[in-house]
N, CA, C and O of each residue as an XYZ file, in Angstrom:
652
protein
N    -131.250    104.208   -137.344
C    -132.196    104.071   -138.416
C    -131.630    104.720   -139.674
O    -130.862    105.682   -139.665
N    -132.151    104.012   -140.899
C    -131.306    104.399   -142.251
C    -132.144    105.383   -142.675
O    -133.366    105.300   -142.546
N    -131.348    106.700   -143.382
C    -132.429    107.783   -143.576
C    -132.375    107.604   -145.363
O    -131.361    107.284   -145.983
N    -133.724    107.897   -145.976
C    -132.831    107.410   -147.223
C    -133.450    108.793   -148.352
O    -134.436    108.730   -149.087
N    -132.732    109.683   -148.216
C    -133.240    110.800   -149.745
C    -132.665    110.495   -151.712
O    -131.848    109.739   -152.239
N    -133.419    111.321   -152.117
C    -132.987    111.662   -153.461
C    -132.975    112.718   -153.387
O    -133.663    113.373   -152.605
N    -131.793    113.370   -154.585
C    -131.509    114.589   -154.740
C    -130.496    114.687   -156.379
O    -129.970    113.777   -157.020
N    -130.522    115.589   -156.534
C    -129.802    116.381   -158.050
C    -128.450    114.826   -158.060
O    -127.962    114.196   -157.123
N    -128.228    114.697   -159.789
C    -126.871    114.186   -159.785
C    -126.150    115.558   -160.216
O    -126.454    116.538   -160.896
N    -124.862    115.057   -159.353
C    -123.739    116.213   -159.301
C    -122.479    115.336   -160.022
O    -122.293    114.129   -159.864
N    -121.713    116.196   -160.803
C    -120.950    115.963   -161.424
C    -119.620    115.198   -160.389
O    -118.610    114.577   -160.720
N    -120.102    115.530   -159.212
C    -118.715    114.511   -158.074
C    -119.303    113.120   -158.157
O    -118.553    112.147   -158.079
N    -120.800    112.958   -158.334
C    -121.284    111.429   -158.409
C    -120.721    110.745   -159.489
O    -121.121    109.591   -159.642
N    -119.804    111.217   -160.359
C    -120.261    110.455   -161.983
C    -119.242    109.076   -161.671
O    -119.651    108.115   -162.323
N    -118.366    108.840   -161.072
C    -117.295    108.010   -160.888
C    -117.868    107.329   -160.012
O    -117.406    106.197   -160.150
N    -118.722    107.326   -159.049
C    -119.591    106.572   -158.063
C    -120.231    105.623   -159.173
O    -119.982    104.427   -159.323
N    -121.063    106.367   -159.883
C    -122.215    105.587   -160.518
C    -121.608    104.674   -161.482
O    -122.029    103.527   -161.630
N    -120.240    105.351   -162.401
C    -119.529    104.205   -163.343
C    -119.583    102.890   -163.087
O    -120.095    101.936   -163.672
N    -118.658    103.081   -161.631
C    -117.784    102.206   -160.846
C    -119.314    101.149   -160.583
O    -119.532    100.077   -161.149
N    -120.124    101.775   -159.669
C    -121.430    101.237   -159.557
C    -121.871     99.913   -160.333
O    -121.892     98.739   -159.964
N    -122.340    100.747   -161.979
C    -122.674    100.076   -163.131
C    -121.836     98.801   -163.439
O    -122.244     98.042   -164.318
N    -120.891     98.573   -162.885
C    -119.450     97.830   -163.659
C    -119.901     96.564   -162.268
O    -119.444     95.424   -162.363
N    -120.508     96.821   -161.459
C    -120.340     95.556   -160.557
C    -121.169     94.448   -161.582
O    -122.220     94.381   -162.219
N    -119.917     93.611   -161.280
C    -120.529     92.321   -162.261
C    -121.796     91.312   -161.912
O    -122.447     90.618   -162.693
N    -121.905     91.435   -160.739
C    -123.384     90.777   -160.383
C    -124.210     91.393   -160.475
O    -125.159     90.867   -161.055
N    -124.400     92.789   -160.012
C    -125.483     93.650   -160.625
C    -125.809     93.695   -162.158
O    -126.856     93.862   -162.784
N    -124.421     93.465   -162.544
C    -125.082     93.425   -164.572
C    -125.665     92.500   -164.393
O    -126.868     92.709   -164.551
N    -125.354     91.167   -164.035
C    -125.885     89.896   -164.456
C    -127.375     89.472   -163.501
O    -127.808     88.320   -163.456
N    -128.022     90.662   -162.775
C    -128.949     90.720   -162.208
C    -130.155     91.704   -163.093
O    -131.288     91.478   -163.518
N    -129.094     93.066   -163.101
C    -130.200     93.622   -164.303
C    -130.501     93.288   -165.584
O    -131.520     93.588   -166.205
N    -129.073     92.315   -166.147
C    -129.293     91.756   -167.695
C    -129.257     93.077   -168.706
O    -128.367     93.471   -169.459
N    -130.677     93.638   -168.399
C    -130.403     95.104   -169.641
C    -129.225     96.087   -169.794
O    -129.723     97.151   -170.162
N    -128.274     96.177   -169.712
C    -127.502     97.001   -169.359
C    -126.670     97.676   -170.536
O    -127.217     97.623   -171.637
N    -125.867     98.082   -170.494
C    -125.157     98.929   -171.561
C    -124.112     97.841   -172.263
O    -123.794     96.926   -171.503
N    -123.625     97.803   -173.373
C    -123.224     96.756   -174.267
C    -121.599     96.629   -173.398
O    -121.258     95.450   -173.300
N    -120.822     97.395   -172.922
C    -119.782     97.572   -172.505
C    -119.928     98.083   -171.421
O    -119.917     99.302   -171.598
N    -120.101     97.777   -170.073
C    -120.352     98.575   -168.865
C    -119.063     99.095   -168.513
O    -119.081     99.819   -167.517
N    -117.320     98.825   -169.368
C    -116.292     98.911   -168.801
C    -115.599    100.197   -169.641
O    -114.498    100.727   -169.494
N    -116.833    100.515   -170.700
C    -116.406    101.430   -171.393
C    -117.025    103.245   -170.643
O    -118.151    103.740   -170.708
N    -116.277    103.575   -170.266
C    -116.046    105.364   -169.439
C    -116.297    106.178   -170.870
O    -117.169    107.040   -170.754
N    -115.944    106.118   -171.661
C    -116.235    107.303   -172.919
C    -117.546    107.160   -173.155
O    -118.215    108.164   -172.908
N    -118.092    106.266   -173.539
C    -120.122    105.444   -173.905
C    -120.559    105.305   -172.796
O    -121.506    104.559   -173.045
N    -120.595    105.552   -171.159
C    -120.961    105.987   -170.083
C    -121.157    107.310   -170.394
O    -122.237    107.723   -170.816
N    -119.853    108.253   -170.156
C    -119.681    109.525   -170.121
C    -121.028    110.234   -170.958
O    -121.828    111.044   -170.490
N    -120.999    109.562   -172.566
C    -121.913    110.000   -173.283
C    -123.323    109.930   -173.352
O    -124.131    110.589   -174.007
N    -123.492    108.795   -172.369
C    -124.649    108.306   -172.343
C    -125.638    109.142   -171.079
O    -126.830    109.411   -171.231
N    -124.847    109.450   -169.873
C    -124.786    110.138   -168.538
C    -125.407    111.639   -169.492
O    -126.533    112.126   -169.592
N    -124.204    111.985   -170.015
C    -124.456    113.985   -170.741
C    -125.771    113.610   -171.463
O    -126.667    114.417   -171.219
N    -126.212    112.344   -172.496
C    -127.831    112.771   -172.872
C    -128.862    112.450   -172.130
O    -129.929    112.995   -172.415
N    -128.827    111.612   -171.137
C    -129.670    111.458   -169.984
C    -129.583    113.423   -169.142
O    -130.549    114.185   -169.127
N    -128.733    113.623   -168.794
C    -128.783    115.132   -167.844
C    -129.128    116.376   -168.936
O    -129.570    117.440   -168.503
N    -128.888    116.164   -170.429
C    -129.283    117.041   -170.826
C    -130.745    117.071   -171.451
O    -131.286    118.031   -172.001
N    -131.157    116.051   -171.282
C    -132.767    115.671   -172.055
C    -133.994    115.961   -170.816
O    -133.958    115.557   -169.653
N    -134.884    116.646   -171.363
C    -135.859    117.398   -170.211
C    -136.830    116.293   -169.925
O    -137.618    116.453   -168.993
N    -136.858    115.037   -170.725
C    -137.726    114.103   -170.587
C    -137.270    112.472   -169.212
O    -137.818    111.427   -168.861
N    -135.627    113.429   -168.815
C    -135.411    112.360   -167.987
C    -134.921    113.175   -166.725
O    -134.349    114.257   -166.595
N    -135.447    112.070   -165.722
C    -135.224    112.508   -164.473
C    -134.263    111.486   -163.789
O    -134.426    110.281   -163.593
N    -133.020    112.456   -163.427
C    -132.188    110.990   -162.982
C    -131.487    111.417   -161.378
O    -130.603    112.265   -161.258
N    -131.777    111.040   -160.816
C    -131.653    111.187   -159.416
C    -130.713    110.441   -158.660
O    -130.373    109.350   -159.117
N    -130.070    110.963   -157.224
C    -129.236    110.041   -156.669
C    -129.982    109.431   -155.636
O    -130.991    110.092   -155.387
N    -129.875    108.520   -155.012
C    -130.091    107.783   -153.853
C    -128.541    107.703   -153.035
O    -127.501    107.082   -153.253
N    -129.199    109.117   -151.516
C    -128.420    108.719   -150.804
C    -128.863    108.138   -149.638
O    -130.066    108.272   -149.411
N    -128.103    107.438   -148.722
C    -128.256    106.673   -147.388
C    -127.397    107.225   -146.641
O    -126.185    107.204   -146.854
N    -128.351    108.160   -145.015
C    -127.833    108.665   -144.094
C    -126.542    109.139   -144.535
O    -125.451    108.754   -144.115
N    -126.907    110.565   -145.983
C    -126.281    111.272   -146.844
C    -124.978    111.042   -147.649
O    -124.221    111.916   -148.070
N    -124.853    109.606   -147.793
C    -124.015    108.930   -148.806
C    -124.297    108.154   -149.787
O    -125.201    107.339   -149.602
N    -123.591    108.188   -151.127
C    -124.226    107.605   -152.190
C    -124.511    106.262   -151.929
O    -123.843    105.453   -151.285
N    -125.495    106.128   -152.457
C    -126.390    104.444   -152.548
C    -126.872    103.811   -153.824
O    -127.252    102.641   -153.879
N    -126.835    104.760   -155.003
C    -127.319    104.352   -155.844
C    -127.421    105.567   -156.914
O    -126.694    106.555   -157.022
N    -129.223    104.949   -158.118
C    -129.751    105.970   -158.265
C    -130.763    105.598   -158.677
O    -131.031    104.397   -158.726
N    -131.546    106.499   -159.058
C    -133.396    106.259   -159.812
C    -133.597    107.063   -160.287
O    -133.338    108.172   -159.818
N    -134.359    106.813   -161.867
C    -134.273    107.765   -162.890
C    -136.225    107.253   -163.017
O    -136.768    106.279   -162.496
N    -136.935    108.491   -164.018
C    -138.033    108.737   -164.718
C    -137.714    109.080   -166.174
O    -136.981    110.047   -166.383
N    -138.214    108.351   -167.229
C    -138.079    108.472   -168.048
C    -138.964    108.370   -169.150
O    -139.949    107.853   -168.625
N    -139.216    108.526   -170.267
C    -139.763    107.855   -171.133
C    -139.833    107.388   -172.361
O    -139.467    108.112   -173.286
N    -140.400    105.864   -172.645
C    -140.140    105.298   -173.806
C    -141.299    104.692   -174.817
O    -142.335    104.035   -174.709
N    -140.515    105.298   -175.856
C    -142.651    104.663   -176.644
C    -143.436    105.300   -175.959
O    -144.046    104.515   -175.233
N    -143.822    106.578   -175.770
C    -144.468    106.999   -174.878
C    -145.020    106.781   -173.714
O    -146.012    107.291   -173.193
N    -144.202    105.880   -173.306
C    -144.956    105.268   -171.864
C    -143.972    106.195   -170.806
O    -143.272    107.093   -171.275
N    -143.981    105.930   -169.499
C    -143.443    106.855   -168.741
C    -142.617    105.728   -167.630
O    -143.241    105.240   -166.688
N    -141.490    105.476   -167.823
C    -140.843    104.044   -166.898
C    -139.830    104.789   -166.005
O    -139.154    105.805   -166.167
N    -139.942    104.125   -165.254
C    -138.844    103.954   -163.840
C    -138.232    103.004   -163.746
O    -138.696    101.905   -164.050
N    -136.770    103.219   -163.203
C    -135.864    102.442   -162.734
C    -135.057    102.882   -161.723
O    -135.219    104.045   -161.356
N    -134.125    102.132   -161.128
C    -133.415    102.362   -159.961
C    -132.321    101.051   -160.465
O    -132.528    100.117   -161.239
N    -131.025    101.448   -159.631
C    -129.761    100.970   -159.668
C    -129.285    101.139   -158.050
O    -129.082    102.246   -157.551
N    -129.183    100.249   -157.533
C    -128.481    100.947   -156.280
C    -126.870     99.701   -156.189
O    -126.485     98.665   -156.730
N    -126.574    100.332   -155.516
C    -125.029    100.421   -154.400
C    -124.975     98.967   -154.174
O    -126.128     98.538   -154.177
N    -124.011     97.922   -153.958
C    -123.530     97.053   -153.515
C    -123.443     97.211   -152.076
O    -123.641     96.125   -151.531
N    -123.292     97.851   -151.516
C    -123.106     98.503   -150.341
C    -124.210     98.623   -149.180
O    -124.126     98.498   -147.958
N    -125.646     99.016   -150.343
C    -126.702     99.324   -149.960
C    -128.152     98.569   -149.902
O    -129.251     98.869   -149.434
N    -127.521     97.233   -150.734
C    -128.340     96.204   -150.996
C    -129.182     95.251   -150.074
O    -128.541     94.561   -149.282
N    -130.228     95.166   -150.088
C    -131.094     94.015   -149.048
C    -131.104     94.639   -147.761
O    -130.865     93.897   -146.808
N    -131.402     96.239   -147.458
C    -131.804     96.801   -146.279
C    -132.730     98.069   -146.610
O    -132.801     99.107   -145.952
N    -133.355     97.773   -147.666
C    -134.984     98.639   -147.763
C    -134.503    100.175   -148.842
O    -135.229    101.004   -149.391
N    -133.326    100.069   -148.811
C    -133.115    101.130   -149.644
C    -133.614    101.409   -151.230
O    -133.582    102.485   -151.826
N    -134.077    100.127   -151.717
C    -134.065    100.520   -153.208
C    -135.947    100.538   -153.033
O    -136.632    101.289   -153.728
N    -136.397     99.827   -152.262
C    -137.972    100.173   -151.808
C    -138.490    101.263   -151.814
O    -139.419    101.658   -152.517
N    -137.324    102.347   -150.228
C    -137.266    103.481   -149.973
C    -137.281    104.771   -150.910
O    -138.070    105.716   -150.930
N    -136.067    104.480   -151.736
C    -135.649    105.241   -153.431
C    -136.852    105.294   -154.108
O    -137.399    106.360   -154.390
N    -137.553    103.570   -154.546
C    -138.539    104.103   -155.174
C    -140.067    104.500   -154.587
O    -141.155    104.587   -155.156
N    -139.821    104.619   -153.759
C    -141.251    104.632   -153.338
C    -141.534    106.344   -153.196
O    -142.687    106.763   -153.294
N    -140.312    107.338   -152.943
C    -140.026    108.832   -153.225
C    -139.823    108.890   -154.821
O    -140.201    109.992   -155.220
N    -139.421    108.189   -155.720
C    -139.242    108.739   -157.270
C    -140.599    108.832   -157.562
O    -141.001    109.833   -158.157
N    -141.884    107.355   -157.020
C    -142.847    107.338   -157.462
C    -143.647    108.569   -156.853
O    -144.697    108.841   -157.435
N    -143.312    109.306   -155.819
C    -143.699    110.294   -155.008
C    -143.736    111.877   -155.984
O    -144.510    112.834   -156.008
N    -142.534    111.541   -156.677
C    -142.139    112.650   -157.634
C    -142.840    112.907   -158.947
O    -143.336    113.945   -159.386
N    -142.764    111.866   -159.389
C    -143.220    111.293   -160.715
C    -144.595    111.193   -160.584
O    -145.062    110.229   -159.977
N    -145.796    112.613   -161.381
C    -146.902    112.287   -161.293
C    -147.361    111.941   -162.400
O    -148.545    112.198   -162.620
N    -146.551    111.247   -163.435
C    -147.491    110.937   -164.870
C    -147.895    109.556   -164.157
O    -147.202    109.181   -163.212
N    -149.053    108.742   -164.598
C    -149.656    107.430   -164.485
C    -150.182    106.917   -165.714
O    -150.913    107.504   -166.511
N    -149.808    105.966   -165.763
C    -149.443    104.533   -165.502
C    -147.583    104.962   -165.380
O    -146.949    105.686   -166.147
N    -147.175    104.363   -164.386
C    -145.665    104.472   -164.760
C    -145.485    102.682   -164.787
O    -146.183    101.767   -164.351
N    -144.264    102.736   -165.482
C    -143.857    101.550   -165.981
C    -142.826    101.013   -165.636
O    -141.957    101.883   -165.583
N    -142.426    100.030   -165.362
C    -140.973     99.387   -164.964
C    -140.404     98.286   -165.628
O    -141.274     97.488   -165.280
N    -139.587     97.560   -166.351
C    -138.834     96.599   -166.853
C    -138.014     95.547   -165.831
O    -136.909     96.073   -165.969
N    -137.882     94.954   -165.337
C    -137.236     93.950   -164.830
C    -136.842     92.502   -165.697
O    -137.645     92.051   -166.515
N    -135.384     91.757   -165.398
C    -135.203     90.631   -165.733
C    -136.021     89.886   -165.141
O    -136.086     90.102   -163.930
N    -136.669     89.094   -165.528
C    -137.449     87.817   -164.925
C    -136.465     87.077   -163.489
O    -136.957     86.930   -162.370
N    -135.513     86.821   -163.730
C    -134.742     86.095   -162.498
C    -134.032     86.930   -161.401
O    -133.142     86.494   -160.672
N    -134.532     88.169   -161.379
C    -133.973     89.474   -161.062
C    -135.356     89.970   -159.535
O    -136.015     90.998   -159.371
N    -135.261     88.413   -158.557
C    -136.308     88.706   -157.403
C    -135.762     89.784   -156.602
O    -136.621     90.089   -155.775
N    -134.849     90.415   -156.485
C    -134.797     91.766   -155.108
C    -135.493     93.017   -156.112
O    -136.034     93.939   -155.501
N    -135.490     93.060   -157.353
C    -135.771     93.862   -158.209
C    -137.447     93.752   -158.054
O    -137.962     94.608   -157.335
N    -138.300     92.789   -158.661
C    -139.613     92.485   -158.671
C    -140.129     92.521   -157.096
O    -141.293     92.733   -156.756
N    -139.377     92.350   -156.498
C    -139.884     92.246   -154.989
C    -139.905     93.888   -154.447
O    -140.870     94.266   -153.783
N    -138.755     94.860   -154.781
C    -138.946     95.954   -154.603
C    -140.278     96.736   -155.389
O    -140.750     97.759   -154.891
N    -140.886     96.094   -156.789
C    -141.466     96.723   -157.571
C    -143.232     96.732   -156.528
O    -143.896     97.662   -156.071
N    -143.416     95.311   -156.519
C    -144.057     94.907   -155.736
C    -144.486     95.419   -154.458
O    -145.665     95.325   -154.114
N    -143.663     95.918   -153.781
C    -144.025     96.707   -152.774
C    -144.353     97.862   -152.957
O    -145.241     98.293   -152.220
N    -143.945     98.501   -153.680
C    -144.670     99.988   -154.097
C    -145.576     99.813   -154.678
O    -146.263    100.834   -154.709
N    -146.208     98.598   -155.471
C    -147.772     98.699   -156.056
C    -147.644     98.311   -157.213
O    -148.713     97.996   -157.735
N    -146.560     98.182   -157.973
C    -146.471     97.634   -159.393
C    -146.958     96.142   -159.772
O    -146.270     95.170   -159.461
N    -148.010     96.033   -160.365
C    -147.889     94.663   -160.866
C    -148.191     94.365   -162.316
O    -148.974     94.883   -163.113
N    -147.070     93.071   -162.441
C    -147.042     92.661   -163.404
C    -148.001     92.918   -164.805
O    -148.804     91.994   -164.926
N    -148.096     93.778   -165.715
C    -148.712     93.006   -167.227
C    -148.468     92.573   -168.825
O    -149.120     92.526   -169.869
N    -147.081     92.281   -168.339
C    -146.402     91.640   -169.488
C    -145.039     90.928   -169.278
O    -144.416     91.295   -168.282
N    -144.407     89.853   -170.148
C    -143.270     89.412   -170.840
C    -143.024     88.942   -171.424
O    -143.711     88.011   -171.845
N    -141.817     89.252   -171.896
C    -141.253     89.233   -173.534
C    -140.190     88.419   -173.216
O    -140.061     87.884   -172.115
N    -139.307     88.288   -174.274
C    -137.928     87.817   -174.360
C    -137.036     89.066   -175.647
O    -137.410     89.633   -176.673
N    -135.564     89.022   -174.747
C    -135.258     90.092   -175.186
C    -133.832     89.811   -175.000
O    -133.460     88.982   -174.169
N    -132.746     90.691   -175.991
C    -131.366     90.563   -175.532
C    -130.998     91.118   -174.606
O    -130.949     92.346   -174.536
N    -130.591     90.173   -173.512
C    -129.770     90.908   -172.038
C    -128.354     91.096   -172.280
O    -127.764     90.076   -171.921
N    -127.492     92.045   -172.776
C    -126.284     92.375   -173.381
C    -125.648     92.131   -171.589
O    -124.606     91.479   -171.652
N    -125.930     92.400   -170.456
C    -125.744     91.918   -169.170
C    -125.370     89.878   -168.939
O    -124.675     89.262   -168.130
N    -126.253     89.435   -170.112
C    -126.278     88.383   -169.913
C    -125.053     87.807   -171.138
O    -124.103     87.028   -171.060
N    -125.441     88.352   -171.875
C    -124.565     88.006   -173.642
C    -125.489     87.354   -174.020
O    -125.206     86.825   -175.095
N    -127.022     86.982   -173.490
C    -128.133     85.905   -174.770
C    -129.510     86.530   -174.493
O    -129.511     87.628   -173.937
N    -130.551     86.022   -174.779
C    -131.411     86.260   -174.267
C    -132.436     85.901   -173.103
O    -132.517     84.749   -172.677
N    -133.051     86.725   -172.712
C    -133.716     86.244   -170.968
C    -135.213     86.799   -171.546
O    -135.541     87.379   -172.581
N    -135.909     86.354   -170.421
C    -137.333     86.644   -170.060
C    -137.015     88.372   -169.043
O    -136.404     88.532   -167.986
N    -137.641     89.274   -169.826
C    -137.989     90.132   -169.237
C    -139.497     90.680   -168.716
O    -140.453     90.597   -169.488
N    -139.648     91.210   -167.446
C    -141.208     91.455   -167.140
C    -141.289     92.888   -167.036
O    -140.427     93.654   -166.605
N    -142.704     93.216   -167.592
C    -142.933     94.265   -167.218
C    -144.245     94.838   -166.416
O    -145.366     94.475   -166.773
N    -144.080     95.681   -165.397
C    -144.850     96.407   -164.577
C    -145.172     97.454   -164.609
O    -144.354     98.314   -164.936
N    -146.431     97.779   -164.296
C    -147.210     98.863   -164.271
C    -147.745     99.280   -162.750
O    -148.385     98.617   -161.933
N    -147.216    100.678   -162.691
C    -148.153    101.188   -161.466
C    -149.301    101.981   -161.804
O    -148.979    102.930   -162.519
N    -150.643    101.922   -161.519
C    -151.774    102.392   -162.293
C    -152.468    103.492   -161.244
O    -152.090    103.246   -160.099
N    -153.366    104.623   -161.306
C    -153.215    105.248   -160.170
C    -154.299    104.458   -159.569
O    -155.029    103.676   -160.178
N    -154.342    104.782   -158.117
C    -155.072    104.272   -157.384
C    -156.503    105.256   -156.533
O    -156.770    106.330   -157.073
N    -157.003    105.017   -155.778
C    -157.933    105.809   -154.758
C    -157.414    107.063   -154.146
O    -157.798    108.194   -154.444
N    -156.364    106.717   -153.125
C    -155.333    107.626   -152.914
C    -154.528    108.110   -153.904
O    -153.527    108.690   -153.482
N    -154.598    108.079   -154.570
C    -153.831    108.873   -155.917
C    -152.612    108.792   -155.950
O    -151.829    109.580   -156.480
N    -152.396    107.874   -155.408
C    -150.285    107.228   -154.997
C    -150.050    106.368   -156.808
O    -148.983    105.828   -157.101
């Protein structure tokens, strides 16, 4: 059975997660992505203001204590959004479900929010299972894509159980 935690990013992860970011189907799955995923200096920089900003939470996802990914809390426009990135490695066996379903565990601001590409189903299907649904989309530049796509966005709202 797959055990699946989050924990601190450590400066031995940072070459995991580069390498990670750079898989070319994953860009062209998340679409949003960084203008140059091949550029290590605008990573590097981007990584140091994410770990040094108190408003983001960026976490690893490991599987039966090896890297898998990651999932971050953040916020934008004052809203409070989540995301996750996982592993090539780690894909289509419950792990990015698993990841978020502990970030959302962590993360007690509500409404939290999520972004997905519209054509991006292991993504919406993971959102979905933790409780997110849909209330909006836009169209937007997917620098992942080089044009523009339909992006959706989700909301997890609190519930009875207070999940």
């Amino acid at each position: 059975m797959t055990h699946i935690e989050l924990r601190a990013l450590e400066d031995d992860d940072l070459d995991a997660i580069f390498e990670m970011m750079r898989d070319r189907d994953a860009i062209a799955m998340a679409a949003f992505t960084a203008q140059d995923p091949d550029d290590r200096e605008a990573f590097d920089a981007w990584i140091e203001r994410q770990r040094r900003s108190d408003d983001v939470l960026t976490l690893v996802v490991t599987e039966n204590g090896g890297f898998a990914g990651t999932a971050a809390a953040f916020t934008v426009d004052g809203d409070r959004e989540v995301s996750f990135w996982i592993a090539e490695h780690a894909r289509g066996r419950g792990v990015a479900t698993a990841a978020l379903r502990l970030l959302v565990s962590r993360e007690p601001a509500r409404p939290l929010f999520a972004r997905v590409a519209a054509h991006n189903a292991g993504s919406i299907a993971v959102l979905e299972r933790n409780g997110f649904t849909e209330v909006s989309r836009n169209v937007d530049f997917a620098p992942g894509l080089g044009r523009e796509t339909e992006e959706i966005v989700f909301t997890l709202t609190p519930t009875l159980d207070g999940i």
